[in-house]
N, C-alpha and C positions, 0 to 999 in steps of 0.2 A: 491351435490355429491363431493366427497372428489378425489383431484388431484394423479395421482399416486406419483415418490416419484422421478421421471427422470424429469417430467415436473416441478414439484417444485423448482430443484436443476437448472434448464433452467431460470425459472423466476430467482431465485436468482442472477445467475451471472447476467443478463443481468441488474439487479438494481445494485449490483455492478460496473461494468464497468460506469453506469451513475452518479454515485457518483464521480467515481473517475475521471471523465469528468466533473462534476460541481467542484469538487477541482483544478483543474489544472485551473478551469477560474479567480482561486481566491477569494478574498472576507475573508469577516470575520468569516463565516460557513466551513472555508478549515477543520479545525481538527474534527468539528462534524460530518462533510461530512465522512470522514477517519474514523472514529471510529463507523460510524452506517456501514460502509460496511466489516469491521473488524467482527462486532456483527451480520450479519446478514451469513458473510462465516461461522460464530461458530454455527451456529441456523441450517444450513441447510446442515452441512459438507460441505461444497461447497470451494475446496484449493483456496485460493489469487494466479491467475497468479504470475510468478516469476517476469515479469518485475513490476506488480504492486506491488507487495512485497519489493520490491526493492527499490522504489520510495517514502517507508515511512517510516519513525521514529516509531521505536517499543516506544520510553520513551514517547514522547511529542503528536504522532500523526501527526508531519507535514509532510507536500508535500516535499522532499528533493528536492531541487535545487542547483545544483552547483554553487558556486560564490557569491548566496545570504543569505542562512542558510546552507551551507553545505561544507566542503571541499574535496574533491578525492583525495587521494595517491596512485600512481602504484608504487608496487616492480617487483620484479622479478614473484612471483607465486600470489602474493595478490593485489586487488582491496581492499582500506580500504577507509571507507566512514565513516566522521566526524560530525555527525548534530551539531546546533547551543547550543544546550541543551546539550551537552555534550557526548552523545551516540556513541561507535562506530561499525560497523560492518565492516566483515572482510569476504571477499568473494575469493573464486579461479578464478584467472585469465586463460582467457584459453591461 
């Protein structure tokens, strides 16, 4: 029997956020971890929370960490976030 289309979208996040709970432990699976939960929000429409969106490198796929692959710049109205790969995002500061 075929799940409705609310429960589907429920399991998905919920393998999401567990992905992105074995990436933050580390290890050598952090980008495949990130990339299968990327692939699975596109599979089931299911939006990336903003802080988890936030937390990742659109180019390379990493975990951003400030201080270890990543740099933060506050301006006045912008949060700009620098990954190690070169990428940058550009966010409103509140």
């Amino acid at each position: 029997m075929r799940r409705d289309k609310f429960e589907e979208r429920k399991i998905a996040l919920e393998r999401i956020l567990k992905l992105y709970a074995l990436a933050e432990k580390g290890g050598k699976y952090e980008t495949s971890y990130l990339k299968r939960a990327k692939e699975i929000s596109k599979h089931y429409l299911v939006p990336l929370p903003l802080e988890l969106k936030r937390k990742t490198c659109k180019k390379c796929f990493s975990l951003l960490r400030p201080g270890k692959n990543c740099i933060i710049r506050i301006s006045r109205k912008l949060v700009i976030v620098k990954c190690g790969c070169g990428a940058v995002r550009k966010y409103g500061a509140k």
